[in-house]
N, CA, C and O of each residue as an XYZ file, in Angstrom:
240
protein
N      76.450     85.173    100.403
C      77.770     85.723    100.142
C      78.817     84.874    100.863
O      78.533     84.538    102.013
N      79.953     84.491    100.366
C      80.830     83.892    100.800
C      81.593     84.432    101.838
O      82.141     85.531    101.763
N      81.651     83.577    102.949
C      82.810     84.327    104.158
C      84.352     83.857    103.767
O      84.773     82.994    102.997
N      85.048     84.874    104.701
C      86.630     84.480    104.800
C      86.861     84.418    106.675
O      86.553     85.226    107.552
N      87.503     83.136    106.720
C      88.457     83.439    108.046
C      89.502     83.812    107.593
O      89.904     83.365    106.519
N      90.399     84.988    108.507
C      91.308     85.653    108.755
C      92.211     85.704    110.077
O      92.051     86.214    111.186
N      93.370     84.852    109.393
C      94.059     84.609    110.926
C      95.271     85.143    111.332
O      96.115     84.623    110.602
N      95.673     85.710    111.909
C      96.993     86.014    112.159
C      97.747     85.403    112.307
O      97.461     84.445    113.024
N      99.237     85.465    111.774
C     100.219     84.644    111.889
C     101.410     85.003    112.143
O     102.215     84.186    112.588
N     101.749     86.307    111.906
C     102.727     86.927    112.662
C     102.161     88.068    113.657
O     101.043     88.265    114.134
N     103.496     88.788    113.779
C     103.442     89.845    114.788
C     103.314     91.594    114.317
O     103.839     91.991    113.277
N     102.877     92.120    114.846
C     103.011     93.816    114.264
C     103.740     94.014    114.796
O     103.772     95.243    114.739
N     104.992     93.528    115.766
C     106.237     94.603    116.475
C     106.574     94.747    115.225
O     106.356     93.943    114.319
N     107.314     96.162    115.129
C     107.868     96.747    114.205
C     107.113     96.772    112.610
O     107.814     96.713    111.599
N     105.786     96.855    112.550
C     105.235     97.003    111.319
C     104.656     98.575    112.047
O     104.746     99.013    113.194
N     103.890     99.275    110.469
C     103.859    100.333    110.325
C     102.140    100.952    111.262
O     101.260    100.156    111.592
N     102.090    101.907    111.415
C     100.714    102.277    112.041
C      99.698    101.549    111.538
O      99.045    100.731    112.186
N      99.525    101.856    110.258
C      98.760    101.676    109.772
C      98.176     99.974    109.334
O      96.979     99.749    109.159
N      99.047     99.101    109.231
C      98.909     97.638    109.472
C      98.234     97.468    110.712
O      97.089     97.039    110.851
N      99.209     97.922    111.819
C      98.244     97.805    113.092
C      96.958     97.883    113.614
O      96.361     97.173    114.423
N      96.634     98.917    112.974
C      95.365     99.728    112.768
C      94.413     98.822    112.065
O      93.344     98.451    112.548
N      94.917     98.461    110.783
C      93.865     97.248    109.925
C      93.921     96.255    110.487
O      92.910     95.563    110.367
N      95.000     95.705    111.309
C      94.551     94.204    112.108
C      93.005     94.461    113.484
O      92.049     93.763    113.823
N      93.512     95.778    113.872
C      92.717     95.871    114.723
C      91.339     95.926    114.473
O      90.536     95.446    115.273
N      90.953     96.542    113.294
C      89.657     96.837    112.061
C      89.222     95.273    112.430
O      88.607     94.854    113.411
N      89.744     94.598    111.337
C      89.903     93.221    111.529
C      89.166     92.757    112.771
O      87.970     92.542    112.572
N      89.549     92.578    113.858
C      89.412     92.139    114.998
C      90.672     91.168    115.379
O      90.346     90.246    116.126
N      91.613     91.192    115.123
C      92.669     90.368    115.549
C      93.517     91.075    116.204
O      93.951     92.162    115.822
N      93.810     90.514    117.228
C      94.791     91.420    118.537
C      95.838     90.164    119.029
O      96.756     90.407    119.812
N      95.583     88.690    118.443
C      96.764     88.045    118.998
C      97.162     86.973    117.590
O      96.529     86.776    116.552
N      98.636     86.343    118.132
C      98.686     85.471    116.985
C      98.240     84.162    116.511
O      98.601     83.287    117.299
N      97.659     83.760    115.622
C      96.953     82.342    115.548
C      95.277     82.722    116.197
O      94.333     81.947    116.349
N      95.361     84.161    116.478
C      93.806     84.103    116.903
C      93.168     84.138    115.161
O      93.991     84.102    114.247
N      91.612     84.211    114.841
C      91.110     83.731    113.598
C      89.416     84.695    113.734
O      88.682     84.508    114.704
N      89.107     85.522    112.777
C      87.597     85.822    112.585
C      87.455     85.335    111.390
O      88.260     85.012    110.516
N      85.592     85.320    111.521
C      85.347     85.321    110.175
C      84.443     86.691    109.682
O      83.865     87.509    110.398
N      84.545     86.628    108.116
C      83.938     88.100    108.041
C      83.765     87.825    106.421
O      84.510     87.272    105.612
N      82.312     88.518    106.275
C      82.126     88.688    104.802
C      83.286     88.912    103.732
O      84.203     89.661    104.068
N      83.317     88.334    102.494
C      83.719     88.668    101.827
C      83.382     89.778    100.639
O      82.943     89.460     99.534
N      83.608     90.864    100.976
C      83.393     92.369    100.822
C      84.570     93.132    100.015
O      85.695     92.864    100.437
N      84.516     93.932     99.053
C      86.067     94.744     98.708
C      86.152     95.664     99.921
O      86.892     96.561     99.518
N      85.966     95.822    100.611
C      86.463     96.725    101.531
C      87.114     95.582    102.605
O      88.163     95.980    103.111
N      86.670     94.201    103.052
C      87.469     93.548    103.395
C      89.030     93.157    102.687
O      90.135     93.473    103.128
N      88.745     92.464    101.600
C      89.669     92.229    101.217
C      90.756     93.213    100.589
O      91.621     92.756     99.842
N      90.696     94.680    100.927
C      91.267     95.984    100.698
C      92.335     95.751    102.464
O      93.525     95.989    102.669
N      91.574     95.370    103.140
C      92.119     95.698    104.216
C      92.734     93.894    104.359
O      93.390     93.646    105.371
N      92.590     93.197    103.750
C      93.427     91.711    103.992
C      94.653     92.172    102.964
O      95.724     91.730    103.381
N      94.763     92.779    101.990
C      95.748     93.472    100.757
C      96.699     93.936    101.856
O      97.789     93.369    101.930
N      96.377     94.983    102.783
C      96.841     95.785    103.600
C      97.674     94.789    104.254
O      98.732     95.284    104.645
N      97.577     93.836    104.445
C      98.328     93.328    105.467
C      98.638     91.788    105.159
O      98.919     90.836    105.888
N      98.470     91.938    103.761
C      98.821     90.338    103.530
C     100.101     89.411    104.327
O     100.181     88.251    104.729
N     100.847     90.364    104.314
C     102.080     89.396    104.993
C     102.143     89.245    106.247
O     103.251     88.991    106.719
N     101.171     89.338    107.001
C     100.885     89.120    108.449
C      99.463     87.944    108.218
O      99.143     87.346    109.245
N      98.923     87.733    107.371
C      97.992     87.216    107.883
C      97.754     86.007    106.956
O      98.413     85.970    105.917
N      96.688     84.793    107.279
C      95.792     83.951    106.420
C      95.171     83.882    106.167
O      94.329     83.970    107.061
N      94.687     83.689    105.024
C      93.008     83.691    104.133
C      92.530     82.503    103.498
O      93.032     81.892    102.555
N      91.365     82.231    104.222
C      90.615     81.087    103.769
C      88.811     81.264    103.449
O      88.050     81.923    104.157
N      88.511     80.668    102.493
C      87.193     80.290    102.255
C      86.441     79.424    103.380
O      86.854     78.324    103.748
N      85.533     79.918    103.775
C      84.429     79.294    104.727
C      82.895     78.883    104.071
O      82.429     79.938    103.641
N      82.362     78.261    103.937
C      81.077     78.158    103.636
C      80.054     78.120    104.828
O      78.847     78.025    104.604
């Protein structure tokens, strides 16, 4: 199954609970920090969630 890194690139000051909450799911707590993680619909439900905070890339 194909992975995704997921990186943060902005900030949650002033975004909503619930963004916060999915970065944290995620595992990202700073900016420019990066996981990787299956590519899953329940991942990419929660990269949807927060597209405008974050980056998505293909890993092999």
């Amino acid at each position: 199954m194909t992975q995704l890194r997921i990186t943060q690139r902005k900030s949650v000051i002033s975004e909503k609970q619930n963004q916060r909450d999915t970065l944290r799911t995620l595992g990202l707590k700073k900016i420019r920090q990066s996981v990787v993680r299956e590519d899953t619909p329940q991942v990419r439900g929660m990269i949807r969630t927060v597209a405008h905070l974050v980056t998505v890339e293909e890993v092999d």
